[in-house]
N, C-alpha and C positions, 0 to 999 in steps of 0.2 A: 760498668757503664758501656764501655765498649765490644764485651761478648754480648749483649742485650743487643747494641744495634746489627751486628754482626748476626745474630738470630732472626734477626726482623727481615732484613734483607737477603737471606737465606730463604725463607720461607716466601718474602714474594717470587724470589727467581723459582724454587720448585713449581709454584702454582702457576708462573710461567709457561714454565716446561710443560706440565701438565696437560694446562690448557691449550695448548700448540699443541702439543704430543698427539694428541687424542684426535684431534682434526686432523694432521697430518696421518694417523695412520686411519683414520679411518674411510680418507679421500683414497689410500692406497687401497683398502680393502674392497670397497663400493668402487673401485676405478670402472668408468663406463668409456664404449668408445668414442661415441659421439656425447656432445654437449649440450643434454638434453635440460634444458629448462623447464620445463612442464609436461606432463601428461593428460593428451586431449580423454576425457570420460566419454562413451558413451551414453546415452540417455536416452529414454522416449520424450518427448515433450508433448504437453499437453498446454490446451492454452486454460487461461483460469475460469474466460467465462464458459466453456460446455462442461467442465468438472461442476461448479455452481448450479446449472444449468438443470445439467440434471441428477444433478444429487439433492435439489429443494422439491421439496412440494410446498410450492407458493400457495397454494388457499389452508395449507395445515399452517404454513408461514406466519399467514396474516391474520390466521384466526389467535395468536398470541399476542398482538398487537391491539391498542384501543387510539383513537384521533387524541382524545387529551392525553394520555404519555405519551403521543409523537411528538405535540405541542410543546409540553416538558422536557423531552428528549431535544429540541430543535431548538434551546437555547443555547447549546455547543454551537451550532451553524449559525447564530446571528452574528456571531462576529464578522462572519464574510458576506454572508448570504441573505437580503432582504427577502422576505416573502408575503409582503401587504401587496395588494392590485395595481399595479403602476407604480409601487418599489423603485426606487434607483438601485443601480448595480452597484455592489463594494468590490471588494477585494475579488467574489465570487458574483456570478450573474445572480439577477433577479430570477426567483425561483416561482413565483406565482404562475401557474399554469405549465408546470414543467412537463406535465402528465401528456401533454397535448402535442408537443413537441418531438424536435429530433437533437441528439448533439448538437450544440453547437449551432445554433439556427438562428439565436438571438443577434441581429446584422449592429448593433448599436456596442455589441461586447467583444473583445479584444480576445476569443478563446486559445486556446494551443494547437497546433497544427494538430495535432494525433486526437483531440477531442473533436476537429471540424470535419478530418477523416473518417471516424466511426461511422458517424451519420443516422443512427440508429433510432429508432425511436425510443423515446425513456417506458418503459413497459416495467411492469412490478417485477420479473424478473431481471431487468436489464438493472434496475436501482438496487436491486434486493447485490446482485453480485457488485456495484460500483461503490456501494456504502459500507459493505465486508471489506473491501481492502482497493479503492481507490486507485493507487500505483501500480498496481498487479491488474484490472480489469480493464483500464485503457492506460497503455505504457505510455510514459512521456506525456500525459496532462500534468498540467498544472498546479494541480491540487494536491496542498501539500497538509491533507489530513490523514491520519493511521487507520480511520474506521471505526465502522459500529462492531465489534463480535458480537455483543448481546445482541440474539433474535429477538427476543421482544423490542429491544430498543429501535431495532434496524424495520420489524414490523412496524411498530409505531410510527416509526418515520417516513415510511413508505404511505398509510393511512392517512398522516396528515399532510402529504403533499400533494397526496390527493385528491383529500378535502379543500386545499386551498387553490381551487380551479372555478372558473365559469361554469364549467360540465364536466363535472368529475365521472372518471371510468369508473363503470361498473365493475362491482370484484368479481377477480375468478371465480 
């Protein structure tokens, strides 16, 4: 009984030792002069929406898309987002007549600073890149949905908020 414990606690000190050992000699080995905590990378950056921008061709886009599977598709968004004609705003503004509009323009909605800042007009490419990945085509809005990847879905969705305007834009 007592050469058993005696193995036991032999064995944890080795894996001790080990495991210390190996750090210590490997802080010797990799010794650096200074105390570098990170390495800045280089990178080009690019911003998301002109990569979007122009790597879509919006009228091939929207030719994948139909108003009824936008409609279908746009039952994801009713949890935030009303889209009947004088709609109350949820979680998300009212979306009716979005096409007409600039970020952020509805005075009655509470937006994010970096959506009031865009200022942009919603235009089928400007929705086409904000509905692919929301976080990424204006930093720091509020909108905390992942996106459409499916083209069709994201044409779709694009077709019927278009449809759902006073004076819907003519397609590209």
């Amino acid at each position: 009984m007592g050469y058993e414990i005696q193995k036991i606690l032999t064995a944890i000190l080795v894996v001790f030792v080990v495991v210390f050992g190996i750090g210590k000699i490997s802080d010797t080995i990799f010794q650096t002069e200074e105390n570098v905590v990170a390495y800045k990378v280089e990178g080009q950056v690019k911003s998301a929406s002109t990569d979007v921008e122009s790597s879509v061709d919006i009228k091939a886009l929207l030719a994948l898309g139909t108003v009824d599977h936008g409609e279908a598709t746009f039952k994801k968004c009713k949890a935030c987002h009303s889209i009947k004609q004088g709609g109350k705003h949820n979680i998300g503004p009212a979306l009716y007549n979005v096409m007409t509009r600039n970020s952020g323009e509805i005075s009655d909605y509470k937006y994010s600073k970096s959506l009031i800042a865009y200022n942009k007009k919603w235009t089928f490419e400007e929705l086409n890149g904000f509905l692919l990945k929301p976080a990424t085509w204006i930093k720091g809005n509020k909108m905390g949905f992942a996106g459409l990847k499916d083209e069709k879905d994201r044409a779709s969705v694009i077709l019927y908020l278009n449809q759902m305007s006073d004076n819907p834009l003519p397609l590209p």
